[in-house]
C-alpha positions as CSV (number, residue, x, y, z in Angstrom):
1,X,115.5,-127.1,43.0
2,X,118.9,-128.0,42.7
3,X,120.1,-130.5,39.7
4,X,121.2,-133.8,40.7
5,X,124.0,-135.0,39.1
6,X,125.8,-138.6,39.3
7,X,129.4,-139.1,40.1
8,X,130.8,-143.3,39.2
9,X,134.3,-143.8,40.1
10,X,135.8,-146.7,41.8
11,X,138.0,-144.8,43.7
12,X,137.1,-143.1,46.9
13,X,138.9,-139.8,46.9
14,X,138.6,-139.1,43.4
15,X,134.6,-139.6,44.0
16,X,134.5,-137.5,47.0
17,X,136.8,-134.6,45.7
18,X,134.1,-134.2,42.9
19,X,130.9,-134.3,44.9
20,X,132.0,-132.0,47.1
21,X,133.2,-129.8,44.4
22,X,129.5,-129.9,42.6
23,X,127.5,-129.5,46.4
24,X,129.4,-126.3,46.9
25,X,128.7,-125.1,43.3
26,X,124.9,-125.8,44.3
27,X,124.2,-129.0,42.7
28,X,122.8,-131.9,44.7
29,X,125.5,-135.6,43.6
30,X,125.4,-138.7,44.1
31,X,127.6,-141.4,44.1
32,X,128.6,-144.6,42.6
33,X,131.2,-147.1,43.5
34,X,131.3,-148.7,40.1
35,X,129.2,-149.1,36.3
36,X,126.9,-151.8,37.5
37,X,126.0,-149.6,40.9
38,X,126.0,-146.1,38.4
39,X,123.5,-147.4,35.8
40,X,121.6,-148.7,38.6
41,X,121.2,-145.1,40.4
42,X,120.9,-143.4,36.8
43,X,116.9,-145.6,36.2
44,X,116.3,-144.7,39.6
45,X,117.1,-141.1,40.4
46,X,117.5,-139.9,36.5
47,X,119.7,-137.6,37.0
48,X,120.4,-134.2,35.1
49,X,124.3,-135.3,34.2
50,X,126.8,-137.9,34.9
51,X,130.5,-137.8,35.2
52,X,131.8,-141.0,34.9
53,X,135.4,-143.0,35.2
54,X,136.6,-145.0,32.1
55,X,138.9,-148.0,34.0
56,X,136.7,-149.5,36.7
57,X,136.4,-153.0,37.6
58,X,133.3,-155.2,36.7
59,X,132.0,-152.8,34.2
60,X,134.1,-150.0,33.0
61,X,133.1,-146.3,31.6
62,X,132.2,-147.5,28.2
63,X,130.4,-150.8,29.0
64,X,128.4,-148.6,31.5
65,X,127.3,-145.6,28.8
66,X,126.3,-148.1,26.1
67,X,123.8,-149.6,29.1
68,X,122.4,-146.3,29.3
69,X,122.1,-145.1,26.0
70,X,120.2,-148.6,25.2
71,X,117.9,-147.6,28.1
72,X,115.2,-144.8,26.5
73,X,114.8,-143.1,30.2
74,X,118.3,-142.4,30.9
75,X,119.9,-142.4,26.7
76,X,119.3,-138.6,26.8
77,X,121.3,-137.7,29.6
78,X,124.3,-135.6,29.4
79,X,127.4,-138.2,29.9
80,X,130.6,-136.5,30.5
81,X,133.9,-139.0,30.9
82,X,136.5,-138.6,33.3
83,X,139.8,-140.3,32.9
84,X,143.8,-140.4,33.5
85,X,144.2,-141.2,29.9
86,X,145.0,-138.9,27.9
87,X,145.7,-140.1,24.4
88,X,143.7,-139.3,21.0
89,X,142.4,-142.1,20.8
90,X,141.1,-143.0,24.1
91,X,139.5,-139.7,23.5
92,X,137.8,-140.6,20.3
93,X,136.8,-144.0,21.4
94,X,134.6,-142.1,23.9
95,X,133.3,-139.5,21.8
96,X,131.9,-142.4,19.4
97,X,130.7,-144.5,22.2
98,X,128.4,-141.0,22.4
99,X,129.7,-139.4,25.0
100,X,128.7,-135.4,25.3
101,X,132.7,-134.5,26.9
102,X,135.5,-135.3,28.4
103,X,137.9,-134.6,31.7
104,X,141.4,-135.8,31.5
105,X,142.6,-135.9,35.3
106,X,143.8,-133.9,37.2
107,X,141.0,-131.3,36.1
108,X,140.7,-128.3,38.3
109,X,137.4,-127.0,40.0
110,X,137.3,-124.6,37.1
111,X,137.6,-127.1,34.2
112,X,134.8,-129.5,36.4
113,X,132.1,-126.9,36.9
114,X,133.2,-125.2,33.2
115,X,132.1,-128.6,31.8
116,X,129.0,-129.6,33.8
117,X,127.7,-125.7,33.4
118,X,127.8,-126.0,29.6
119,X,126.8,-129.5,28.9
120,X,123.6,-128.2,31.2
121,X,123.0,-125.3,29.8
122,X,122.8,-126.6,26.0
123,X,120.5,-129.5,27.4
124,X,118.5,-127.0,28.9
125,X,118.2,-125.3,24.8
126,X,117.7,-128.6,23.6
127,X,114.4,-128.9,25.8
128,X,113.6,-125.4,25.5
129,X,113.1,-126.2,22.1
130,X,112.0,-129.2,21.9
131,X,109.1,-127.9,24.2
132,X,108.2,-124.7,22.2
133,X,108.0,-127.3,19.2
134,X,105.4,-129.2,21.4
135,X,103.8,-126.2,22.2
136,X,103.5,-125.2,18.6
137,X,102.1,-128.5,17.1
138,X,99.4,-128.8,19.9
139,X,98.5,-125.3,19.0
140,X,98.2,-126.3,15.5
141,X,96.6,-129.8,16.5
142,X,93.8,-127.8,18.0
143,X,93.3,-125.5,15.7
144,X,93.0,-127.2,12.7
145,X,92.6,-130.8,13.8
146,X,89.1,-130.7,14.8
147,X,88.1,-128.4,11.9
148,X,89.6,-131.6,9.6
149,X,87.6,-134.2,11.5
150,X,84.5,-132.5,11.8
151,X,83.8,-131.1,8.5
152,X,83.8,-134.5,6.9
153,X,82.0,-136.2,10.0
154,X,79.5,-133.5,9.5
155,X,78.8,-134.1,5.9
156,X,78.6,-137.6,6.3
157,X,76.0,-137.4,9.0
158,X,73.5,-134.6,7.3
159,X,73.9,-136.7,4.2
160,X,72.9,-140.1,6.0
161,X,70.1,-138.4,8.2
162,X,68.8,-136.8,4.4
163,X,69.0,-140.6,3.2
164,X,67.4,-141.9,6.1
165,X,64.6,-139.1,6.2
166,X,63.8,-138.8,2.7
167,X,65.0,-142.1,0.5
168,X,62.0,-143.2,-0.3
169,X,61.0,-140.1,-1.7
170,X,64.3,-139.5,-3.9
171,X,64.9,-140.5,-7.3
172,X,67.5,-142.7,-7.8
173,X,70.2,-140.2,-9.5
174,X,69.6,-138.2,-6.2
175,X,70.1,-141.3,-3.9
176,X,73.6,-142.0,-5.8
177,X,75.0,-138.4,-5.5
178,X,74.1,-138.6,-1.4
179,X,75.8,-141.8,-1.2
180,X,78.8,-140.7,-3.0
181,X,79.0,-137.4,-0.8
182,X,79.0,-139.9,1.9
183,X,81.7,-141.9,0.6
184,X,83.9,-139.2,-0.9
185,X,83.8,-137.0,2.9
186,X,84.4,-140.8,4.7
187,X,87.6,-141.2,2.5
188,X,88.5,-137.7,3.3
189,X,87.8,-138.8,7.2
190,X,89.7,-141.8,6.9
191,X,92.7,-140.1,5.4
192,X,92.6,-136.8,8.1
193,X,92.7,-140.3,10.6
194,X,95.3,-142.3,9.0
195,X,97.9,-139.9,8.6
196,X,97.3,-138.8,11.9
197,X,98.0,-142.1,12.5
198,X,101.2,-142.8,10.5
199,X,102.8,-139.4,11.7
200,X,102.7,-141.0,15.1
201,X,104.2,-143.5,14.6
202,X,106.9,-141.8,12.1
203,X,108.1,-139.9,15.4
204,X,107.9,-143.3,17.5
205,X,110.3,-145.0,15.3
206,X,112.6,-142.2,14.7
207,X,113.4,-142.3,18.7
208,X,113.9,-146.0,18.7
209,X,117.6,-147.2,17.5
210,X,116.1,-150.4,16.9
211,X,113.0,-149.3,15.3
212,X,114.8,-147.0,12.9
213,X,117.6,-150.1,12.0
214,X,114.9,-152.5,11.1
215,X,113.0,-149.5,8.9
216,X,116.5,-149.1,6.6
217,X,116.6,-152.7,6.3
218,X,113.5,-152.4,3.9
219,X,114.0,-151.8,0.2
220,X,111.7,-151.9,-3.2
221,X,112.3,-154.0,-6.2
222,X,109.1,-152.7,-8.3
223,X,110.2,-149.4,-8.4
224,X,108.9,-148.0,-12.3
225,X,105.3,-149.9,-10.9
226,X,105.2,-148.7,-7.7
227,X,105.8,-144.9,-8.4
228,X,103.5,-145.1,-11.5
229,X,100.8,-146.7,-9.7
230,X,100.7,-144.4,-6.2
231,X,101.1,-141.3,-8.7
232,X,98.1,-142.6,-11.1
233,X,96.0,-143.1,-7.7
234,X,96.9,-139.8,-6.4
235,X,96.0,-138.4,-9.8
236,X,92.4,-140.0,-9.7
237,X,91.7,-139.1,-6.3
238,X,92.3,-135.6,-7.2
239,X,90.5,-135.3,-11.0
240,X,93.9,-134.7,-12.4
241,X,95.0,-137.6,-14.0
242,X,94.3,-136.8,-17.6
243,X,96.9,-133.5,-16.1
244,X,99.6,-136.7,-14.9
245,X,102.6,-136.3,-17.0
246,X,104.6,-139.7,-16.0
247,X,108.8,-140.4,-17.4
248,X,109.5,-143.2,-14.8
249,X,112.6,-145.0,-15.4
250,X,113.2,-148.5,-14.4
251,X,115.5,-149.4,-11.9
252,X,117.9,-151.8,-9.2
253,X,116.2,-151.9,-6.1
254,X,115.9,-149.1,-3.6
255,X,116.5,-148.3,-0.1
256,X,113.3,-148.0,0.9
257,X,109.9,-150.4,1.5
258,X,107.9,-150.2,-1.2
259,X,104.9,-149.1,1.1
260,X,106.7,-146.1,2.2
261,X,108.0,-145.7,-1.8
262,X,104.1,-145.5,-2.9
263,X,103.1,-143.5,0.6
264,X,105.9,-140.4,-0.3
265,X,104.9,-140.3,-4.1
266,X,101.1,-140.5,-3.0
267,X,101.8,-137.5,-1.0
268,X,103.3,-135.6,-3.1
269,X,101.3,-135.9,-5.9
270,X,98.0,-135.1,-4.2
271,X,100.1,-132.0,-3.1
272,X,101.0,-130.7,-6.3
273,X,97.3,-131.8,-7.6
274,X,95.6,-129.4,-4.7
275,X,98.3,-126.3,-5.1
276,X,98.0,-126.1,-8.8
277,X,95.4,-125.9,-11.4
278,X,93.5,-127.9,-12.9
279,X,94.7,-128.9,-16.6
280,X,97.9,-127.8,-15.5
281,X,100.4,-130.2,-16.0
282,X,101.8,-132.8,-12.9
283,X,105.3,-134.0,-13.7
284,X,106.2,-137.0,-12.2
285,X,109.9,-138.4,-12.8
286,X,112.2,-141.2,-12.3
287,X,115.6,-141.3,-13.0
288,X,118.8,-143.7,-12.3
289,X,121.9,-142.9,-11.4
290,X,124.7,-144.5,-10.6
291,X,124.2,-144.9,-6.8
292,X,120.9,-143.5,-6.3
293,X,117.5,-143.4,-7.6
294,X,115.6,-140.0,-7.8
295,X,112.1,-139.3,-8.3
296,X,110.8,-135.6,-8.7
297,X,107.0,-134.1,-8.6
298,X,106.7,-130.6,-10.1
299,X,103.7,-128.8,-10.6
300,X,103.3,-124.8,-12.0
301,X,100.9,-123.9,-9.1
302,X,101.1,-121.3,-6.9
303,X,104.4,-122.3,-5.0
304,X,106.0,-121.3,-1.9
305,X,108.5,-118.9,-0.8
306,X,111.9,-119.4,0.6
307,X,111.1,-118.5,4.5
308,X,108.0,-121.1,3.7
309,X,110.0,-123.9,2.7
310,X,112.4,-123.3,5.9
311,X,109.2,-123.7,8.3
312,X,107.4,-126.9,6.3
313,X,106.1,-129.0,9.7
314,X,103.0,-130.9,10.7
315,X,99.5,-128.9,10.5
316,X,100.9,-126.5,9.0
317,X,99.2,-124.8,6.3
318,X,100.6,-121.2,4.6
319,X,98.1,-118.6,3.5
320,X,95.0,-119.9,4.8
321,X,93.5,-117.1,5.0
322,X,93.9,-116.5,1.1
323,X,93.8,-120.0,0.2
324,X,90.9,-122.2,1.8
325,X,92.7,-125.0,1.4
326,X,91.7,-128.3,3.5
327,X,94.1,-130.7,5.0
328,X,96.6,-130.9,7.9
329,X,99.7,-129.9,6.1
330,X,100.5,-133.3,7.4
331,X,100.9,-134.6,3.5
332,X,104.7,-132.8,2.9
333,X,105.6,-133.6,6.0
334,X,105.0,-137.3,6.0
335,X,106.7,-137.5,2.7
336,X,110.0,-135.7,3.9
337,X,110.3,-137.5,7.3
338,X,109.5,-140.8,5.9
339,X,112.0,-140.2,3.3
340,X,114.7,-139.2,5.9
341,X,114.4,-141.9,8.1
342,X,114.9,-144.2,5.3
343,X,118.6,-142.3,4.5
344,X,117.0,-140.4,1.6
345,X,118.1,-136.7,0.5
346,X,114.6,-134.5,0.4
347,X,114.6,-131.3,-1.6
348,X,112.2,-128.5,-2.0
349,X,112.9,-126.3,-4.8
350,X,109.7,-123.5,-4.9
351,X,109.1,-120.5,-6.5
352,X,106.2,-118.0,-5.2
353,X,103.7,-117.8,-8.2
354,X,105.4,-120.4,-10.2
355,X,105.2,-124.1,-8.8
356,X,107.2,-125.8,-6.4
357,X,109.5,-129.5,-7.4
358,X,110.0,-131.7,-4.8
359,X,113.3,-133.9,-5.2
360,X,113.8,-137.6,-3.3
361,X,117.1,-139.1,-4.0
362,X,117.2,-143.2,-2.5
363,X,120.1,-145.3,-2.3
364,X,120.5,-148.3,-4.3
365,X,120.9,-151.9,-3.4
366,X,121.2,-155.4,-4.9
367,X,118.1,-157.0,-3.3
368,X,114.7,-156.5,-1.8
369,X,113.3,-157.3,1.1
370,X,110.4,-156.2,3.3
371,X,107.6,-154.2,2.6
372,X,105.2,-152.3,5.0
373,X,106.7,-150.3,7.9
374,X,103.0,-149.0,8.6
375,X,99.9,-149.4,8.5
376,X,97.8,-148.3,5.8
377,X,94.0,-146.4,7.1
């Protein structure tokens, strides 16, 4: 199937030189007298590329790419400017505006089909990627997604059918351990569920320009109380907190809602909780700087090594077969992209054998404002 690319410049010969050029080359163009008519043609026929003209009446090159980008169906595709002007910083002004090249006319045949080959051919990588990446986590969604809903869903059912069958019978000691076997597998449930939940959404945001400026706008005045109090919870959840070892300094507000703040530090801690040992010690610290706030976890557990760190990603889990370990992997991951899509630095240092420190380094601003960015089980 040949790729259609779109072709928008106001003047007719220009146009028509071009879309012959690309037919004979084996690519199917189309054409468009002006922006308004191009972005037009671009929602309806999406094309592969388009090679556009900077000075056009009604809506010019730029005008017409910042239309595009702002449109989600047609912001990903390759936009290549085509122009008599030559200077630096006409050049630059384009390049910022986001497009992926540029021809400065007269361009030969050569130079046109050079430029649309190569911008195609690293889109096509792009989605090659992006689609083994797909491929991978729904691999890893089957595989160990059900395994972390059913296990729980099954304990809570045989434990309610026992109740049910046999209550009357049981003393009450036994009828407390069966409900808190019920309640400890439905928090389990409920957790396998909501960050199943919040990972979606994660990704959602961090495609939407808008979504993503609103999110940085949030930041966290409690910040001493609101890591002490996620890592303490953490700590209890797991048995560990007489193992919680806690040096928070107080601070200016960060760069970051305080939801999200406890939601990384939750994370983490239950991490360093399940992949150490018990009466091991959990280090949980806060310091200041002078622009940025860091917070680190470290645990002496059984750490990771290097090629381990490099592939951290959603239900993933490393040694399974050694370790039965349950969960999604979804905890580290949640913690690093939630971190980086509030502008924070996230740092695994990990030794095999040894432990593993995580490191989140958050800007620091004058004020607060806003709190949840999502929702919370």
């Amino acid at each position: 199937m040949m790729q259609r690319i779109l072709v928008i410049d106001d003047e007719p010969t220009v146009r028509g030189m071009v879309a012959r050029i690309l037919r004979k080359a084996g690519y199917d163009p189309v054409e468009a007298a002006d922006g308004e008519e191009g972005v037009a043609l671009a929602r309806e026929c999406l094309p592969a590329m388009i090679l556009c003209d900077v000075l056009m009446p009604r809506q010019d090159g730029y005008e017409t790419l910042v239309k595009l980008q702002n449109d989600s169906p047609t912001s990903t595709i390759p936009f290549i400017f085509m122009t008599g002007k030559g200077e630096m910083g006409d050049l630059r002004k384009g390049m910022n505006f986001g497009a992926d090249d540029y021809l400065t006319k007269p361009f030969t045949r050569q130079q046109l089909l050079d430029a649309v080959h190569i911008r195609l051919a690293k889109r096509a990588k792009i989605e090659l990627a992006n689609q083994k990446r797909m491929d991978e986590l729904r691999g890893k969604i089957m595989y160990v997604l059900p395994h972390e809903l059913r296990t729980p869903l099954t304990a809570v059912l045989g434990l309610a059918e026992l109740l049910a069958c046999d209550a009357e019978d049981m003393e009450a000691a036994r009828v407390a351990e069966v409900a808190q076997g019920i309640l400890d597998s439905g928090e389990r449930l409920s957790r396998v569920i909501e960050n199943y939940l919040i990972y979606s959404q994660i990704e959602l945001i961090a495609s939407d320009p808008q979504g993503l400026e609103d999110l940085r706008s949030r930041s966290t005045d409690a910040v001493a109380e609101s890591i002490t109090a996620a890592a303490r919870a953490a700590g209890a959840k797991a048995g560990r907190l007489e193992d919680m070892d806690l040096a928070i300094e107080e601070s200016l507000s960060v760069a970051i809602s305080e939801d999200n703040l406890r939601k990384i530090v939750e994370e983490l801690t239950d991490n360093a909780c399940k992949f150490s040992p018990t009466g091991s010690p959990v280090r949980i610290m806060g310091r200041r700087g002078m622009e940025c706030y860091q917070v680190q976890i470290c645990d002496v557990g059984r750490g990771m090594a290097e090629d381990e760190v490099t592939r951290i990603g959603a239900y993933s889990q490393f040694r399974r077969e050694t370790f039965e370990q349950p969960g999604t992997g979804l905890g580290l991951v949640i913690a690093k992209r939630l971190a980086e899509l509030h502008g924070a630095t996230f740092r695994i240092i990990s030794t095999l054998g040894q432990g593993t420190t995580v490191q989140v380094e958050m800007r620091l601003v004058q004020s607060a404002g806003g709190s949840a960015a999502f929702p919370r089980g």
